[in-house]
N, C-alpha and C positions, 0 to 999 in steps of 0.2 A: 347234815343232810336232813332232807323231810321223806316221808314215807309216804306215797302215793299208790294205791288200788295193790299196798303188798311191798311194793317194790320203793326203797330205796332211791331219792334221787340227788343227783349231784346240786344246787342253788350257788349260782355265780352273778353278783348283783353287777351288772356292769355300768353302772352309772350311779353314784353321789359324790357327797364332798362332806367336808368335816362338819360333827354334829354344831359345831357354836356359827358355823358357815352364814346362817340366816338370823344369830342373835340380833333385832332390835338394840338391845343393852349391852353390846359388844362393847370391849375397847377396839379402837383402830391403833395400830394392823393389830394382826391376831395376835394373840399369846397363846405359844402353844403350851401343855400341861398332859402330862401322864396321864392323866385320870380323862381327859376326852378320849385316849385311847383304850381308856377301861371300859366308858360308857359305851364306844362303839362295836367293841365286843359282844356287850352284853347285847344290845338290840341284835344285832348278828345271830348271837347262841339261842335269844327267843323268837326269832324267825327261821331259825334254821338255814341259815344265811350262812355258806363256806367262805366265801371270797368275796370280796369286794374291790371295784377300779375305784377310785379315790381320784378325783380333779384338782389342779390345781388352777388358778385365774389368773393371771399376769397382766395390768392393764398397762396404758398409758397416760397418767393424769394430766399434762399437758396436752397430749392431743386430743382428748375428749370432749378439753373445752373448746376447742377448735372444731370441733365436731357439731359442736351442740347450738354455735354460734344461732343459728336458725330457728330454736326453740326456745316454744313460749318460757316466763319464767317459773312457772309452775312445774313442767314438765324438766327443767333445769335443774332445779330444787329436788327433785323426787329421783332425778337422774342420778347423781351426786349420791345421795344415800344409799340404793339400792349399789352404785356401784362401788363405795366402799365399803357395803358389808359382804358383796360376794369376792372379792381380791384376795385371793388364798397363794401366798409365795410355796413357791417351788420346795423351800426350805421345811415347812410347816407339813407337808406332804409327805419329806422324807422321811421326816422324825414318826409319821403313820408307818409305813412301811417298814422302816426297820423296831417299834417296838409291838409288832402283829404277830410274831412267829410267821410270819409268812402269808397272813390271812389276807392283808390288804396290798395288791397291785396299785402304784403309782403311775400317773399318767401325768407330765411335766407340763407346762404352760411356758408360751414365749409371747411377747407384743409383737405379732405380726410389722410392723411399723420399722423396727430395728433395720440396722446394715448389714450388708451380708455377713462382714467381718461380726459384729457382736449377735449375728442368728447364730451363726461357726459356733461362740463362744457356749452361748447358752445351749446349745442341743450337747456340747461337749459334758456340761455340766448334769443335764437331766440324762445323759447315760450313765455318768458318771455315779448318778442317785441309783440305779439299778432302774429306772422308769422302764413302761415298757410300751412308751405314746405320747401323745399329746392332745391336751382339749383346746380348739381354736370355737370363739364363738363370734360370730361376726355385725350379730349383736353391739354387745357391748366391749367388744374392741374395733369396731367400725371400719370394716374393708367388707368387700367382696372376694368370697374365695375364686372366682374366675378370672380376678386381677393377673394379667400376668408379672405384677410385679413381686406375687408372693411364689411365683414359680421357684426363689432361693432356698426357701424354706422346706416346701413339698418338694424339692430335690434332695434338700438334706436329712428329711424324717424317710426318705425310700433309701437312703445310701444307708443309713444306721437302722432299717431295719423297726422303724418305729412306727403302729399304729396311728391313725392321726381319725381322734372323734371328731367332729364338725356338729355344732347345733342347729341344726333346722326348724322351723316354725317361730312363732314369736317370744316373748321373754316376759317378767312382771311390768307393770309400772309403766312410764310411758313408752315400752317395745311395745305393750298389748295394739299397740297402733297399728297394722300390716305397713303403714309406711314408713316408719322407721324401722321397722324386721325387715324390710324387704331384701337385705342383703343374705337373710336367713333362706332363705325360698331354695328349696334341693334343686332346681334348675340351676342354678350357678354352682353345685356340684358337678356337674355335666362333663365341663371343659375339663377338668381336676384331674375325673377320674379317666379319662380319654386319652389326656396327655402323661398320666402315671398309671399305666394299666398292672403294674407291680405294687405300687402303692396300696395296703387297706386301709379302706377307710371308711366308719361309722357316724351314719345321720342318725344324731341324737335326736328320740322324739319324732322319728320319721316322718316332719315334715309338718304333722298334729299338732304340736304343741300351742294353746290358744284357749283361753277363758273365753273370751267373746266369741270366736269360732273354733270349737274343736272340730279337729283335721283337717284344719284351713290347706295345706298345701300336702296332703296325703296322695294325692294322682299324682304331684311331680315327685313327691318321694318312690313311689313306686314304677314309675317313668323312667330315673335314673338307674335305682338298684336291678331294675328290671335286667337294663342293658347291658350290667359291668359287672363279670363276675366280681371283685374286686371290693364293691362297697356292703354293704350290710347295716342293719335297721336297729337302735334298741327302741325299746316301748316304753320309755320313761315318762310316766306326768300323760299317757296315751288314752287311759280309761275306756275303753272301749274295745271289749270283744269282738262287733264284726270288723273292726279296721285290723285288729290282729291277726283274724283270722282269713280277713282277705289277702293279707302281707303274705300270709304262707302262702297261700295259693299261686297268688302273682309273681312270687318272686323265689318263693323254696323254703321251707323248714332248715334249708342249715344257714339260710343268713338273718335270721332275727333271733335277738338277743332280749334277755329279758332285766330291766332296769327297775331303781325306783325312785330316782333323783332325791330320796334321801340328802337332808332332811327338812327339804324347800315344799313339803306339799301340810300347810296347816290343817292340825285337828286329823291326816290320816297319814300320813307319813313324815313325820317331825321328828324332833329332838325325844317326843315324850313317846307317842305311838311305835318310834321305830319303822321298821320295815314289814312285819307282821302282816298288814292288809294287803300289800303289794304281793307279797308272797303267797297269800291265798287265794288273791284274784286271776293270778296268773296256775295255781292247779287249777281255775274253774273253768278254764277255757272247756269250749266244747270243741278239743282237738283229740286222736287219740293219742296216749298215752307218750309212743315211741316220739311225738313233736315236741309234747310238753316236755319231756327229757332232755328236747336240745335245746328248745329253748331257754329253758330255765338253769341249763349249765353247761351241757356239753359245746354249743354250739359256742360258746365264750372259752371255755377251756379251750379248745380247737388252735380258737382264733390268739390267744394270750401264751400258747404255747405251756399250759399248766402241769 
């Protein structure tokens, strides 16, 4: 816990992934190692960090390229890397989860693309893990959440009871494009959450996410959460006070959650920095006090059932 104006506050990071997640010098696929679970402790214990959700990435590598057929070869090239260093199996997630003592929540990953039969299999599997969600990005596994062909999947993460984050806004590399995010855009949350009004469900990044344009699609994140009690915002990679503080306003203090995409943000929230700046950006909000409280943990506990 961190201590804010006296008081004690709960810190539930709901958005990263494993500290070697973004290594450059990685091997492919990952190898996991006891000691990445030492290190993410530690950045945890020096941020004041209780809990952390933990992502896993599940891709498709042949339909990717299928995907990508239309892109330049540059963009091809740079596609390819970025999306083998973020691919984090289900597997590599568990082994977080159970050597945490309980500090890091699991959230499972599926290739949308799948048959119903082997979605069936894999949702069986990430409960199985003790998960308690799923990160779908539509990004860099290339659908549209409005598809109704993923209506198999968003019927089987509401039958089991499982969260499902959704990325919104754009991505590194050649996603920084809006035309290739464009499937990212919280307006294709819309349908989702209309035809699963039981379903929760989390727009990562509410919509902001974007080097070139921060808070590129922040009015349709707001648009949607606005409408459905059901969905809710983290601020991960959002850097920006008034968009947070308009989120409250717009949409409610209990549904924005406080992230720090840990440990994809170079030189301030990395492998090396930790989580630390994120966590102090977020006491500085100029909210008072009882908001920052949920943001910064209750309102994640609530929702995670802690």
């Amino acid at each position: 816990m961190i201590e804010v104006e006296g008081e004690k506050l709960l810190v539930i990071d709901s958005h990263i992934h494993p500290p070697d997640a973004l290594d450059y010098d990685h091997r492919y696929p990952h190898s996991f190692s006891p000691s990445l679970v030492e290190e993410l402790l530690a950045r945890m214990d020096e941020a004041g960090v209780d809990y952390v959700v933990m992502f896993a990435v599940e891709l498709d590598p042949e339909g990717y390229e299928h995907f990508m057929e239309s892109w330049s070869s540059h963009h091809k090239s740079m596609g390819r890397m970025i999306l083998r260093m973020v691919n984090t199996p289900n597997e590599e997630v568990k082994e977080y989860v159970k050597r945490s003592s309980g500090r890091v929540v699991g959230f499972g990953s599926i290739n949308p693309h799948l048959s119903e039969e082997s979605l069936e299999e894999k949702i069986g599997i990430i409960k199985d893990y003790g998960f308690k969600g799923l990160k779908l990005l539509p990004t860099i596994q290339f659908f549209n959440p409005a598809d109704e062909n993923l209506d198999p999947l968003f019927k089987l993460a509401y039958r089991e009871g499982l969260i499902v984050t959704i990325h919104t806004g754009c991505d590194p590399g050649p996603w920084e494009d809006p035309r290739l995010s464009a499937h990212s855009n919280p307006k294709h949350i819309e349908k989702v959450a209309s035809r699963y009004p039981g379903l929760k469900i989390v727009m990562a990044h509410m919509g902001s996410y974007s080097a070139l344009m921060p808070g590129i699609w922040f009015e349709e994140a707001m648009e949607v959460a606005g409408h459905h009690d059901n969905v809710y915002v983290d601020i991960a990679a959002v850097f920006s006070r008034r968009l947070v503080k308009e989120a409250v306003r717009r949409i409610g203090e209990d549904k924005v959650l406080f992230g720090s995409d840990y440990p994809a943000i170079g030189g301030y929230c990395d492998r090396k920095t930790g989580m630390v700046n994120c966590v102090r950006w977020a006491v500085s909000f100029d909210l008072p006090l009882r908001v920052r409280r949920k943001i910064l943990g209750e309102n994640a506990k609530k929702l995670l059932s802690l």
